[in-house]
C-alpha positions in Angstrom: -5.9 -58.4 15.9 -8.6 -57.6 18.5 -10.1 -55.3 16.8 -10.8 -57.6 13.6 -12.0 -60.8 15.7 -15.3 -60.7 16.5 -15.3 -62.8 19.9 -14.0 -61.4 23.2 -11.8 -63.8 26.0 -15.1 -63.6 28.2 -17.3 -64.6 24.5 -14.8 -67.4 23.6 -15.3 -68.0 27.2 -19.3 -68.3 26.8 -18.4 -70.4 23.4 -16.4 -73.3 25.2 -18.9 -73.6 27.6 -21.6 -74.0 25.4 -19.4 -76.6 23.6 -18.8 -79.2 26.7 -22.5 -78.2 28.5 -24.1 -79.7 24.7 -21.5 -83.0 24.5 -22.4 -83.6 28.4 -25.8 -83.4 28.1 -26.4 -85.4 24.6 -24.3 -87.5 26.2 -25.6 -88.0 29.7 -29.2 -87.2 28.5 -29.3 -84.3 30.6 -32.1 -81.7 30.3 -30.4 -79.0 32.3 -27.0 -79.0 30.5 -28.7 -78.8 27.4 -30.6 -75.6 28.0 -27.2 -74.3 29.2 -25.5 -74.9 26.3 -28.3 -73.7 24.2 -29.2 -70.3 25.9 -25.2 -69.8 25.9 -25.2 -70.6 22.1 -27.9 -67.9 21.1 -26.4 -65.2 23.5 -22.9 -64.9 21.9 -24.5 -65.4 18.5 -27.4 -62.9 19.3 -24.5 -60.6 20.3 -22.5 -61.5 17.7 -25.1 -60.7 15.0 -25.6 -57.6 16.9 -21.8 -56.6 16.7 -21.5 -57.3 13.1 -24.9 -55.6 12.1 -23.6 -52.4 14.1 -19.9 -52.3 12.8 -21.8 -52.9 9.0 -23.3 -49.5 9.7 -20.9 -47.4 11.5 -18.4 -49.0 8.5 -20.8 -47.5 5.8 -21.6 -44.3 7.6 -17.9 -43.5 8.2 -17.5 -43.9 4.3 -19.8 -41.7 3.1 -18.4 -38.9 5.5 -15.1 -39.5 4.5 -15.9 -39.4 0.5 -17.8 -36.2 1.2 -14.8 -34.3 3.3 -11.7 -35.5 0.7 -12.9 -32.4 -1.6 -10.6 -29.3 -0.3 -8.2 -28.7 3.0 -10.2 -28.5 6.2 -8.9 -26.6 8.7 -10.6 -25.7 12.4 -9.2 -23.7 14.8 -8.7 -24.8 18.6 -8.5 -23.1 21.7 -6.4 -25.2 24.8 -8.5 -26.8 26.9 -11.6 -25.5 25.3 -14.3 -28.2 23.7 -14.9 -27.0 20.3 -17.0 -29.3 17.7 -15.3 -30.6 14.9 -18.4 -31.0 12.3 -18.0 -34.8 12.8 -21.4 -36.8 14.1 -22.9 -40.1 14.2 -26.8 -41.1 14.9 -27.5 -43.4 18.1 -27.7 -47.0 17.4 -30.4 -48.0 20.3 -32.6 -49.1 18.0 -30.3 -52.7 17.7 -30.6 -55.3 20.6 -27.5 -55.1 23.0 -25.6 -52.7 20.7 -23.1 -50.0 22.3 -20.5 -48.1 20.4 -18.4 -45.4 21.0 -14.7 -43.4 19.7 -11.7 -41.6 20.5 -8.8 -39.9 19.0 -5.7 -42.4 18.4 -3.5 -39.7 17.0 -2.8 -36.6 17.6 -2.0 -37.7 21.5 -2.3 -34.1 23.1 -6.2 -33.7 21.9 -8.9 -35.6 23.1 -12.5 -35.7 22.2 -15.6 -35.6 24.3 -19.1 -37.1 22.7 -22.5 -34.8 22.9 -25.5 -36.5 22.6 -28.8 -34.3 21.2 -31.7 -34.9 19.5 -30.9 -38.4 18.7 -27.3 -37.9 17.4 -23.8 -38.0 18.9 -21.6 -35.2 18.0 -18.1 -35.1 18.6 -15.9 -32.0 20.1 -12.1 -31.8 20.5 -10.2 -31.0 23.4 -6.8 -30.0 22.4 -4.3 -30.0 25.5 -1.1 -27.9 23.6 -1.0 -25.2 21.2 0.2 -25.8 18.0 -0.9 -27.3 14.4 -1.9 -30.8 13.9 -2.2 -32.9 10.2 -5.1 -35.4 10.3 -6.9 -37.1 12.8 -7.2 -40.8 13.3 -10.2 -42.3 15.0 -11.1 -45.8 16.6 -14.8 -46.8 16.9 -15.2 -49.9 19.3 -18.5 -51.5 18.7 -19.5 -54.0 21.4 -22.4 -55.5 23.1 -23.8 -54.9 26.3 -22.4 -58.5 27.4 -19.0 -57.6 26.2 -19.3 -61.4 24.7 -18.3 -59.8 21.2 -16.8 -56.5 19.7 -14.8 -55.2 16.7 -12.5 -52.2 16.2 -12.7 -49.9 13.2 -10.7 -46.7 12.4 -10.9 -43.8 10.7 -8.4 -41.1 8.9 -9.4 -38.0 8.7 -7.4 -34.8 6.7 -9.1 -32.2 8.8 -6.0 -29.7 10.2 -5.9 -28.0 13.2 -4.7 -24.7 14.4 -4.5 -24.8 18.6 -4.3 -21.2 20.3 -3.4 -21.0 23.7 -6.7 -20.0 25.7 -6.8 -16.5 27.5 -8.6 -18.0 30.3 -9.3 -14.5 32.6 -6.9 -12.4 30.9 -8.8 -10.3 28.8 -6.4 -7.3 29.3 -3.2 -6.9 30.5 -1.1 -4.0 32.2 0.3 -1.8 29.8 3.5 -3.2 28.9 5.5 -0.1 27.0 7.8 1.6 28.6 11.5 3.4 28.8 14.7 2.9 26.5 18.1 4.1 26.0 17.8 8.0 25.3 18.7 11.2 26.2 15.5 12.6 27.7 15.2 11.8 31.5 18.4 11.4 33.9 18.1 7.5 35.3 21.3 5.6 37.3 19.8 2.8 35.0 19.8 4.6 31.5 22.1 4.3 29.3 25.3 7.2 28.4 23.5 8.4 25.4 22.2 11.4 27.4 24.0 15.0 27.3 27.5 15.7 28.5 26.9 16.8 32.1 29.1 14.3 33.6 32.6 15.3 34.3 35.3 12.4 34.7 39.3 13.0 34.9 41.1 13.4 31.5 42.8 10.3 30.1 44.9 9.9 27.3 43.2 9.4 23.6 40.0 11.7 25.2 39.3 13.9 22.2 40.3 17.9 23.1 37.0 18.9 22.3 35.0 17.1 25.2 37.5 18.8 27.7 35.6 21.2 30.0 38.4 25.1 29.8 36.4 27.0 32.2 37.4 23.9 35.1 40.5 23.6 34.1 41.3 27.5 33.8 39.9 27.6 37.7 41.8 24.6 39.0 44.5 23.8 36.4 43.1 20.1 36.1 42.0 18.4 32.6 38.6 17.1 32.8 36.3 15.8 29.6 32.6 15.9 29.8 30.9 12.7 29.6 27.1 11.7 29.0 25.0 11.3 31.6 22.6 8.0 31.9 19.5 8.9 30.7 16.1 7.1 29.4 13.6 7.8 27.0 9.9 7.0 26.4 10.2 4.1 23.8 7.9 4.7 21.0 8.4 0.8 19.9 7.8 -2.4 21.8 9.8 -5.5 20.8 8.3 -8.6 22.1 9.7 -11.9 22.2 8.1 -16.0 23.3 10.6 -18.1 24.8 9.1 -21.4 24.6 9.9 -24.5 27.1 8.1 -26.6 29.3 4.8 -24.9 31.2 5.1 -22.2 28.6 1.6 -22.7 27.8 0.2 -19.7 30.3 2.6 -17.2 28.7 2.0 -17.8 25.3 -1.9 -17.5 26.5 -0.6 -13.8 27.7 1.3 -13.0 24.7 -1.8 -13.6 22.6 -4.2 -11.5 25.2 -1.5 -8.4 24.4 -1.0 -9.1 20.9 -4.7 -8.6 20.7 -5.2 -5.6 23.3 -3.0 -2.5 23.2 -0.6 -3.5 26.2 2.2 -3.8 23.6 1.3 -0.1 21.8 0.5 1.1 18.8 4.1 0.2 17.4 5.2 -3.0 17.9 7.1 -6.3 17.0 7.0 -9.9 18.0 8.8 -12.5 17.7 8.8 -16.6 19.0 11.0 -19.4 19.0 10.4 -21.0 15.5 9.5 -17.6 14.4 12.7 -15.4 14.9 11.8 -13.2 12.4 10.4 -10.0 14.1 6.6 -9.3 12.7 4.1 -6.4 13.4 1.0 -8.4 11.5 -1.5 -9.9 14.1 -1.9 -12.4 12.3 1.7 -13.8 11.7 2.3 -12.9 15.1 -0.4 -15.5 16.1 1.1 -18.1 13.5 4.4 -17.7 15.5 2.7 -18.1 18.7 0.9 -21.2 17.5 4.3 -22.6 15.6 6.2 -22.1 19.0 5.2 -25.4 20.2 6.8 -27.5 17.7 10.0 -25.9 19.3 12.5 -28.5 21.2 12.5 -27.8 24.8 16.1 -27.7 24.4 16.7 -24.9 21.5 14.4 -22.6 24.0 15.7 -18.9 23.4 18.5 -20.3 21.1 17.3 -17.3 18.5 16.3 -14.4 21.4 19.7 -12.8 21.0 19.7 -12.5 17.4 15.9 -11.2 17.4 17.0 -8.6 19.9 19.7 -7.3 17.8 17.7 -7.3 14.8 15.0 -5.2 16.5 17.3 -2.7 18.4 18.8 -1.6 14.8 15.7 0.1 14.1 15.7 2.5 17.3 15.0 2.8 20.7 12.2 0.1 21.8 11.0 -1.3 25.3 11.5 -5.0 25.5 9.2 -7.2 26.6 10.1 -11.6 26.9 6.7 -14.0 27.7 9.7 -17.1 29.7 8.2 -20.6 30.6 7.2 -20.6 34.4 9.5 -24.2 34.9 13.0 -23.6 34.5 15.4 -25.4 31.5 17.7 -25.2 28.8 16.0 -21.3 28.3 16.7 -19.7 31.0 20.8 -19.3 30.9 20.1 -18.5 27.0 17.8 -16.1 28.4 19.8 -14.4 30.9 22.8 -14.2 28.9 20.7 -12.3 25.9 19.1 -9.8 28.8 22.2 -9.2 30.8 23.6 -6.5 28.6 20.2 -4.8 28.5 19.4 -5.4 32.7 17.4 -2.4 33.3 15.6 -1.4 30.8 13.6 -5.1 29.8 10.0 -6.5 31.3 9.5 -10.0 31.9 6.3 -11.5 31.6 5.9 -15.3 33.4 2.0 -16.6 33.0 1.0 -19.1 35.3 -2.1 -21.5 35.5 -2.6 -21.2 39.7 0.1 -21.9 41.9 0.9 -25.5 43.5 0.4 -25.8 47.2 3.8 -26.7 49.1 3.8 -30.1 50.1 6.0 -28.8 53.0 2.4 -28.0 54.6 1.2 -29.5 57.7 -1.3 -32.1 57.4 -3.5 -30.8 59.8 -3.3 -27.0 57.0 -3.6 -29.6 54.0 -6.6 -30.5 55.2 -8.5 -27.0 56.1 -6.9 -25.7 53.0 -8.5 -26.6 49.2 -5.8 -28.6 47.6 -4.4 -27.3 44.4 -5.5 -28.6 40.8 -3.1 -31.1 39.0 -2.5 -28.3 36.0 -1.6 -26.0 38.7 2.2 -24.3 37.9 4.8 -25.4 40.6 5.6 -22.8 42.9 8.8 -24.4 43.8 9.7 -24.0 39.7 8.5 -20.5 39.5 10.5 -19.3 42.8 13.4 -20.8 40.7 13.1 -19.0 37.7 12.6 -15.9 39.2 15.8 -16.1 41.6 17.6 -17.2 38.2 16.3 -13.6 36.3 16.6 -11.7 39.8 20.2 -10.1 38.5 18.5 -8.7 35.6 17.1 -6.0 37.7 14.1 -6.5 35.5 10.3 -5.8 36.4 8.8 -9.3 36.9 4.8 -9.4 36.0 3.6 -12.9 37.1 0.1 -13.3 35.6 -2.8 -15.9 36.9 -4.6 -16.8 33.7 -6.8 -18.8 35.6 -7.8 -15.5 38.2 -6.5 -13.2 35.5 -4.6 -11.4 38.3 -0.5 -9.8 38.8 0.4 -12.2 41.8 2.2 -10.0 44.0 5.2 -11.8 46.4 2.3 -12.3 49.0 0.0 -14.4 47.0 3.1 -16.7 45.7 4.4 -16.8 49.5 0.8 -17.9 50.2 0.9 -20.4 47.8 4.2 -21.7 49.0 2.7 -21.7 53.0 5.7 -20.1 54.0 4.0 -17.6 56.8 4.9 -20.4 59.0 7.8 -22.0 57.7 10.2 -18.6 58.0 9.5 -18.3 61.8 10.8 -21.8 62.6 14.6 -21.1 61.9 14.9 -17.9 64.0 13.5 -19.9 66.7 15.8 -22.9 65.9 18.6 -20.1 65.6 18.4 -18.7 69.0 17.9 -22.4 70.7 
């Protein structure tokens, strides 16, 4: 209702004052009031006129775009947190008296816009905050003028579709991320017993007669069966998963960088929540990154267990899972799915920074540079990483804003915990 009256509180304001200074004066004969009531009369209607003349045009110009764009689906493709123009523009209106305008995006809530201003036009570019794909946009233009006596609303649909990417940041190449498998060609206490029969173990009852080693038991009169030895192979296949959940924005941004590099080799499948379906197309593989989103933070993982056995029927493969860096509903689906495979699996967390401890001294808060508020929580990421600890997996947490592997030291540095360990030895021997 705003939005369609043309007066403000501080312009209905303006118009009851003008209303009792004019009855006063023609009343009292007085000179002063009556300029007062006047000058307050042609300011709201000056701005008034001014409002109306403005929200005529912008009304009109809005039109014609939108008559020209209905022909065809639009689509424009977003990175995260990366201004990208979206084709939509407006000319300045200084030319009217008191005149200002502006707009923003009512829907979708995660992407914002940001207004350029060049060679006399204003040109709009979206921010999008979350991967994912968005249906239409809907914009507000607030015209008003520069007394904010008067001001309508007007809004905008728009059919354009967008398709939001996670941005790489400084991760333009990750480490290689291939590597061994359940096979037969290198001895490894972490393999799997798919290598040759070199082991020897006791014979039991319902061991077939031709695993049983003569030549031992002709020197010592005792049964014993051969048994195969735990052994790895190079895996000529990479399986790749996304588990999606809350601050899972940093590891989808590093499943796209190895996607498109070589980290995952040159035979490989991915996967995503939303997207259990293993793929080895680029592009599908960047539709299931981008479709993740729309996942519930509570069915996180619900499908990794299903993809993995779908993708170990083929052959050998090294795994690779991109996990949220907060912990939730994912992680115990996640642990269960990896515990039968602890060994031979890489996890990959992606982080945006690192959270400064508020455990910190205020006298080392304020020496130190204070972390960004889309910095990752340390305090999470130490908690995921205890929870996958039992895996005996090999843990890559990757900066995407440094585009470095933060080793233990840089996420105890993080944490300020150089000081912090020392205090309950000395607390213990007290």
């Amino acid at each position: 209702m705003a939005d369609r009256f043309p007066w403000t509180l501080l312009g209905l304001l303006g118009v009851a004052v003008a209303t009792i200074a004019l009855g006063a004066s023609y009343q009292m004969v007085d000179l002063t009031l009556l300029v007062v009531g006047w000058v307050t009369v042609g300011l709201v209607s000056l701005s008034t006129a001014a409002v109306l003349a403005g929200a005529l045009l912008i009304g009109l110009r809005v039109r014609k775009r939108r008559r020209a764009r209905e022909e065809g689906e639009r689509w424009l493709e977003l990175e995260t947190e990366r201004p990208q123009p979206s084709g939509f523009e407006l000319p300045r209106d200084g030319w009217i008296p008191l005149l200002q305008s502006d707009w923003e995006l009512e829907a979708p809530a995660d992407v914002s816009l940001d207004v350029e201003e060049r060679l006399g036009k204003r040109f709009e570019r979206l921010i999008a905050h979350r991967r994912g794909e968005r249906a239409g946009l809907r914009r507000r233009f607030r015209v008003r003028d520069a007394f904010r006596l008067a001001g309508l609303g007007l809004r905008d649909e728009d059919s354009l579709k967008l398709r939001i990417l996670p941005h790489k940041g400084k991760l333009t190449r990750l480490p290689v991320l291939t590597s061994f498998a359940g096979g037969e060609d290198w001895p490894h206490p972490m393999g799997v017993a798919e290598g040759d029969r070199t082991e020897l173990r006791r014979y039991a009852p319902g061991d077939p007669a031709r695993f049983i080693h003569w030549k031992v038991f002709a020197r010592t009169k005792k049964l014993v069966v051969r048994m195969p030895e735990r052994a790895l192979t190079r895996a000529r296949r990479t399986v790749a998963y996304l588990v999606s959940g809350s601050a899972d924005e940093a590891s989808a941004g590093a499943a796209r960088v190895a996607i498109e590099s070589v980290s995952l080799g040159e035979e490989w499948s991915f996967g995503a929540d939303g997207h259990p379906d293993p793929t080895s197309s680029m592009g599908e593989a960047l539709d299931a990154i981008v479709r993740s989103a729309a996942t519930p933070f509570a069915d996180g993982a619900a499908h990794l267990e299903p993809f993995l056995r779908r993708a170990e029927k083929r052959g050998p493969a090294s795994l690779v899972v991109f996990v949220p860096a907060e912990p939730g509903p994912w992680l115990e689906r996640t642990v269960a799915a990896l515990r039968p495979r602890a060994g031979r699996v890489r996890i990959v967390v992606g982080v945006d920074g690192l959270a400064v401890s508020k455990s910190r001294s205020a006298l080392r808060r304020l020496f130190t540079e204070a972390a960004p508020l889309d910095a990752s929580d340390a305090a999470a990421l130490d908690e995921v990483l205890a929870a996958l600890a039992p895996l005996r997996a090999e843990v890559l947490v990757l900066d995407r804003k440094s585009g470095r592997v933060l080793s233990e030291a840089h996420r105890r540095a993080a944490r300020g915990a150089k000081g912090e360990e020392k205090k309950p030895k000395k607390a213990e021997a007290a």
